[in-house]
C-alpha positions in Angstrom: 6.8 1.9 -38.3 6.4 3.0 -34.8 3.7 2.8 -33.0 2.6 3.5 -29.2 2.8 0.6 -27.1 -0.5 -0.6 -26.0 0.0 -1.3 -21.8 -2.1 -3.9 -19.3 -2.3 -2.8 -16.3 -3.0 -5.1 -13.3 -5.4 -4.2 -11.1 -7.0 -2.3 -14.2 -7.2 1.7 -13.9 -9.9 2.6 -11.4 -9.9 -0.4 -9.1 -7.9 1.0 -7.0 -8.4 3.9 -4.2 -4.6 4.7 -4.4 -3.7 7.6 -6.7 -0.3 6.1 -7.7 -0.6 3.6 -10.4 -2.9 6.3 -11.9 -0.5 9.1 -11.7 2.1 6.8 -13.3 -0.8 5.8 -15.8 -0.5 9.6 -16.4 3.2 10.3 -17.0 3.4 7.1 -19.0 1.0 8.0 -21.6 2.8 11.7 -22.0 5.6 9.3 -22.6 4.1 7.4 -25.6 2.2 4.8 -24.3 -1.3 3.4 -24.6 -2.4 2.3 -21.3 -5.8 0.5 -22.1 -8.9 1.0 -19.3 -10.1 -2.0 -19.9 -7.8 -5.5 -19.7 -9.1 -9.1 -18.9 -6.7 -11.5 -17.7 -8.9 -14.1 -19.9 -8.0 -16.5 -22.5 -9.9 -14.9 -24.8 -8.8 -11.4 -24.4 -5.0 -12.3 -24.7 -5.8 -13.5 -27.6 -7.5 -10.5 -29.3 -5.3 -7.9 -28.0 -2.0 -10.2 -28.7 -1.2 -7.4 -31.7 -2.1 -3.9 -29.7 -0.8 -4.8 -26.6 3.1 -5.4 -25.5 3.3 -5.4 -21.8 1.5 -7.0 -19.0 2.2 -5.0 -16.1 1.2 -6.1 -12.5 1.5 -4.3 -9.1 0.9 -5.1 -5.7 1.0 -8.9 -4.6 0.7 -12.0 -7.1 -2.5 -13.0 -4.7 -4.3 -10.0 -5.7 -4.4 -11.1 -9.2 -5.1 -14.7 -9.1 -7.6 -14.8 -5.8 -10.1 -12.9 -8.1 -9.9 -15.8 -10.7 -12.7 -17.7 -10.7 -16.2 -18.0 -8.9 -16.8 -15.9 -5.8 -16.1 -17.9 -2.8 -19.7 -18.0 -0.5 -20.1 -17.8 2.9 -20.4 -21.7 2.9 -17.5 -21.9 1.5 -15.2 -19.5 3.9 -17.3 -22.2 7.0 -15.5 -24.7 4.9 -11.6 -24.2 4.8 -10.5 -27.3 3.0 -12.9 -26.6 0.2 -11.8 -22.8 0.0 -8.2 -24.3 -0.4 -9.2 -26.4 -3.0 -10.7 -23.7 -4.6 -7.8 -21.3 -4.5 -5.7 -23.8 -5.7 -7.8 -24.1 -8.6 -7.4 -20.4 -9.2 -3.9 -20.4 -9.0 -4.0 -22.8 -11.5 -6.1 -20.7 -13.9 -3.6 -18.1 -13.4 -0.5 -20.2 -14.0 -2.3 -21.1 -17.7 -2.9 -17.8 -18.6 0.5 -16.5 -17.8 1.7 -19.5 -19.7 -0.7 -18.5 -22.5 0.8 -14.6 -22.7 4.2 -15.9 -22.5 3.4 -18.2 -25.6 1.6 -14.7 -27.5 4.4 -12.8 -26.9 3.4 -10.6 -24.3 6.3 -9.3 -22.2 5.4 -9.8 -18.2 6.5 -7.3 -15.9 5.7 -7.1 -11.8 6.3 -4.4 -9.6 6.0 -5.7 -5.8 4.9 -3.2 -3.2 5.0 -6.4 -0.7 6.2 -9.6 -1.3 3.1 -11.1 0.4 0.1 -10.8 2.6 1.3 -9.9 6.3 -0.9 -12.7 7.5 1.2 -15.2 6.2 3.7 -15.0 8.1 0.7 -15.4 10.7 -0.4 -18.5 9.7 1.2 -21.7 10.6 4.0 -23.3 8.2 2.7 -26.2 6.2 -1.1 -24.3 5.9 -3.0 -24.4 2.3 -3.4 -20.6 2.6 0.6 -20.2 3.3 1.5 -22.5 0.7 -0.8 -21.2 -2.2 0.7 -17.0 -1.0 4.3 -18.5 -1.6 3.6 -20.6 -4.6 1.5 -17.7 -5.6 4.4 -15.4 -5.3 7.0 -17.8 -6.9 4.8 -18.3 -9.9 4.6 -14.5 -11.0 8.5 -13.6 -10.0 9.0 -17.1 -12.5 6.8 -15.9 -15.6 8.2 -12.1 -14.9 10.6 -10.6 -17.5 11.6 -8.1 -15.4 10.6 -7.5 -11.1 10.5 -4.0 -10.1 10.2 -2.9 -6.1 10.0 1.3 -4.8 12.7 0.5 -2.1 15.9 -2.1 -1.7 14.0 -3.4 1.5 11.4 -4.7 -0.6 13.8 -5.3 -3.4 16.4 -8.0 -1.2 12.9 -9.3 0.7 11.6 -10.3 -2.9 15.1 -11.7 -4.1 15.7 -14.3 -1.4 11.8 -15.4 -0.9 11.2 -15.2 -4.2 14.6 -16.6 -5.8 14.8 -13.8 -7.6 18.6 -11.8 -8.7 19.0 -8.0 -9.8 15.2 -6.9 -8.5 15.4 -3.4 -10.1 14.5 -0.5 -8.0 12.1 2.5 -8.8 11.4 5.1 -5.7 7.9 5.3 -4.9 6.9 9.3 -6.5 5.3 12.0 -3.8 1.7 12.7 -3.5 2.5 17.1 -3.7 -0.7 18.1 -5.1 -2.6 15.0 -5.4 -4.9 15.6 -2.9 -7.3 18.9 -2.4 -7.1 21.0 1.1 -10.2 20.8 1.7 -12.0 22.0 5.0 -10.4 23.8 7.7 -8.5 22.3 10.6 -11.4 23.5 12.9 -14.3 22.6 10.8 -12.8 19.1 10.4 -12.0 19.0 14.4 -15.2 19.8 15.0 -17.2 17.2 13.0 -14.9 14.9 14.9 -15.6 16.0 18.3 -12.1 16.9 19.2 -11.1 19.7 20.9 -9.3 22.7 19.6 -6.1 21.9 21.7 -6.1 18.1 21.2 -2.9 16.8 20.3 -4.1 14.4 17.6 -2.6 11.1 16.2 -4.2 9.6 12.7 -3.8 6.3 11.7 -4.8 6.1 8.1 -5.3 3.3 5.5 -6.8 0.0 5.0 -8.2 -1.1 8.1 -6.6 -4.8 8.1 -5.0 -7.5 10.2 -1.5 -6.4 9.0 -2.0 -2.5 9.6 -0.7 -3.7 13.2 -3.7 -1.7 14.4 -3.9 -3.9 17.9 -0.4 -2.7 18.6 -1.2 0.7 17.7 -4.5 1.1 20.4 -2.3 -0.9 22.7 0.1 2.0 22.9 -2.4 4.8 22.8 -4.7 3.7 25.2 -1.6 3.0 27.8 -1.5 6.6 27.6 -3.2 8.7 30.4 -3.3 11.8 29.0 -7.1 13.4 28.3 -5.8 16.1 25.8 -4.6 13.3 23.2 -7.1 11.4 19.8 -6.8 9.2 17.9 -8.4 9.2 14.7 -8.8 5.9 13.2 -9.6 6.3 9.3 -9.9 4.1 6.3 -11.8 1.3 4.3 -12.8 -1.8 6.4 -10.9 -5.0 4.5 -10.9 -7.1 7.8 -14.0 -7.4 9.9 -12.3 -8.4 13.1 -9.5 -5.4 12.7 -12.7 -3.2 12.6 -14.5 -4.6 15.7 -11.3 -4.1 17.1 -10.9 -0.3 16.9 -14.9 -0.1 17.0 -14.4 -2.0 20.7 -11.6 0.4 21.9 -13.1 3.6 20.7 -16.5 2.1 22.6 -13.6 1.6 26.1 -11.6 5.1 25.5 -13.8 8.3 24.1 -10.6 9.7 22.9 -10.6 7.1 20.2 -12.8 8.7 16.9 -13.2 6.0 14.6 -13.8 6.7 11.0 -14.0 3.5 9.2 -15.5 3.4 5.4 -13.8 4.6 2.1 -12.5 8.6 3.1 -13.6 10.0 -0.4 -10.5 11.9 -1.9 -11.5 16.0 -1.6 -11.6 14.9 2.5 -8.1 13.0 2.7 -5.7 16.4 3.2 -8.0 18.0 5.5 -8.2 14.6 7.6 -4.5 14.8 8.0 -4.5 18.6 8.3 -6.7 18.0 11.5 -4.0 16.2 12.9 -0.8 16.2 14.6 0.5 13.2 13.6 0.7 10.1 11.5 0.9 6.7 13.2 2.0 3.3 11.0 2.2 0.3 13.2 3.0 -2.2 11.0 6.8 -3.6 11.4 7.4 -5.7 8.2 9.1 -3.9 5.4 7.0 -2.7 2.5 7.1 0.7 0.8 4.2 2.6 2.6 1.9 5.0 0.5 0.9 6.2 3.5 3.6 7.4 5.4 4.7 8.8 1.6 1.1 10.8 1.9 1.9 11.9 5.5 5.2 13.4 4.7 3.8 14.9 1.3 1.1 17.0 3.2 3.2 17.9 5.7 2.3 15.5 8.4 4.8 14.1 10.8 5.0 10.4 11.6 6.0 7.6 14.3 6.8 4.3 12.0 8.7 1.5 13.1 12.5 1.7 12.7 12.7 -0.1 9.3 15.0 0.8 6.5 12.6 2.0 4.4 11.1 4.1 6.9 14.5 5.6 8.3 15.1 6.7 4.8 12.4 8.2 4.3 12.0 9.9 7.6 15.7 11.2 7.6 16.1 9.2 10.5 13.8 11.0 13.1 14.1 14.0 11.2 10.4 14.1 9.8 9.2 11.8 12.9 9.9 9.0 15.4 11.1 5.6 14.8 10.1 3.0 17.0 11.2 -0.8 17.9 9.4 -2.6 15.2 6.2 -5.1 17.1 7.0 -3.1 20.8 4.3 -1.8 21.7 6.2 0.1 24.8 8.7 1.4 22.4 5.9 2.7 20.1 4.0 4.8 23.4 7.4 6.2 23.9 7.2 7.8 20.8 3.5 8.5 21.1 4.6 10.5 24.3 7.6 12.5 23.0 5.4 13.6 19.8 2.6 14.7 22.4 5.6 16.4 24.9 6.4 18.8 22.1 3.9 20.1 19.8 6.5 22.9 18.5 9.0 20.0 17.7 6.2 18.2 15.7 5.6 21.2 13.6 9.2 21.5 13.0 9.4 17.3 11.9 6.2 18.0 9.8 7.7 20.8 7.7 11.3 18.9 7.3 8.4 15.5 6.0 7.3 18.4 3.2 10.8 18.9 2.5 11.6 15.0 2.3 8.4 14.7 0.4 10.0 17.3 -2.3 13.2 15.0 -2.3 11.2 12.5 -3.7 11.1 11.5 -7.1 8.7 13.0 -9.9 5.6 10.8 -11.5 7.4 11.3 -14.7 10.9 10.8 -13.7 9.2 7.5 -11.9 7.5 6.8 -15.6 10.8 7.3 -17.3 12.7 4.7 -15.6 10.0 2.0 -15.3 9.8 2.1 -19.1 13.3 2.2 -19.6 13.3 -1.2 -17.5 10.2 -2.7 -18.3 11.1 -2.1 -22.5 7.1 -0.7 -22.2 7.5 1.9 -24.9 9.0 0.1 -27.9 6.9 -1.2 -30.8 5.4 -4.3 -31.0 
């Protein structure tokens, strides 16, 4: 007899601010499977859910999964870097048993990498612990995988020749059309900002974190010297230094509005409808959920002249592409979106239409459990 598939899902539903692995939660149970709220990468709970569940399925990078293994690292132990290797070493190893351990239960292992790893490690010196656990990390999950899934074939060749990996399957990365309430008007929202009316205004939304390129970003702005221009700097703090950094420059330039903290879901459209356009600074390839949420709310944006990003942005036709890490290239397009508001209008109605190009949750659902096998029986 058939029954519906019980489904893992790593990070577990409701860990994570981004609506996508919840909207494909959605579109996956209409399709017949169980997607359980609750799963333990434990020993003990592979072992009682060996007969309900079928499919471990993990997103986002390997070292989001096995960093959270263990004891909490203290703030003696971040003073201490050798021990804090040692440490994550130790993880890692916890994670390479219990992906041993599902393998031996029969649980089939899928991964679907947004990025391949952390932007800091390409930062970090060759030879480091850190550097060496993010690859071995890496290695580890692509080896225990059945299947690798990326949302782009940036991603996808990225993954095959760090990881070792042939035939990375790719599933495009579904629209955010709808997700998202309108919330307040553009003026209300202006207003609680302190920006002007006639402000042109540039948003850079998202994590704020070291690989978010947000130096590069305030760099370009503030090279700008034009009083009628914002910048509106919004999204959780996951790197101290980053937000001293934009908390220094808005404290240097008054056009800088800093909005750092979780931005609670009813207030993320009307955040971007108070502005003129999107800003990513980042330059390494990675499918980016939020240059996807900028074109799906109609939002034009400057991105770095990636693959990835010229596909999505019809090359220039929803934005402005940039010279990925130049921070002069990057003003230039800062100062040819401010030169022509009614040409940023236009590029911010052709991102709806690229948005609407994109695929549907479900259509997204279909093919990840046609490649994944997440919907047959146990």
């Amino acid at each position: 007899m058939t029954v519906r598939c019980g489904l893992a899902r790593f990070p577990p539903p409701g860990r994570s601010v981004n609506p996508c692995l919840d909207l494909l939660d959605e579109q996956l149970t209409r399709l017949g499977a169980a997607v359980l709220s609750d799963p333990e990468l434990s020993a003990r709970w592979l072992w009682r859910s060996r007969h309900e569940v079928r499919l471990l399925h993990f997103h986002w990078r390997a070292d989001e999964h096995y960093a959270c293994l263990g004891r909490a690292v203290d703030d003696r132990t971040v003073r201490r870097p050798r021990l804090q290797g040692h440490r994550s070493w130790l993880k890692l190893a916890t994670f390479a048993g219990r992906l041993v351990a599902a393998r031996a239960l029969g649980y089939r292992l899928a991964w679907t990498i947004h990025e391949v790893y952390p932007n800091e490690t390409e930062l970090r010196p060759p030879g480091t612990i850190s550097r060496r656990i993010d690859r071995t990390g890496g290695r580890l999950l692509a080896r225990f995988s059945d299947i690798v899934l990326a949302h782009d074939h940036g991603t996808a060749k990225r993954a095959g020749v760090e990881l070792g990996l042939q035939g990375v399957a790719v599933v495009p990365h579904g629209s955010y059309l709808g997700v998202y309430p309108p919330g307040r008007s553009r003026a209300e929202v202006r207003d609680e900002l302190d920006i002007p009316a006639d402000a042109f205004v540039f948003l850079c939304f998202g994590d704020v974190r070291q690989d978010k390129a947000l130096e590069l970003v305030l760099d370009a702005f503030t090279s700008i010297e034009d009083p009628r221009i914002a910048l509106v700097v919004a999204g959780r703090i996951k790197d101290e230094p980053c937000a001293r950094l934009v908390a220094g420059a808005a404290a240097r330039d008054p056009r800088i509005r800093p909005r750092l903290g979780l931005v609670p879901r009813g207030q993320v459209a009307e955040l971007f409808g108070a502005s003129d356009v999107a800003v990513l600074g980042r330059s390494e390839a990675w499918t980016s959920g939020s240059l996807i949420l900028a074109l799906s709310l109609g939002v034009p944006v400057v991105a770095s002249r990636l693959p990835i990003h010229e596909d999505l942005v019809g090359d220039g036709q929803a934005g402005w592409l940039f010279e990925p890490g130049d921070s002069w290239s990057l003003r230039e397009s800062l100062v040819a979106a401010r030169a022509h508001p009614a040409v940023a209008r236009t590029k911010g109605e052709a991102a709806l239409r690229r948005a609407r190009g994109l695929p549907s949750w479900l259509e997204v659902a279909e093919r990840t459990a046609a490649l994944t096998g997440g919907l047959g029986a146990r």
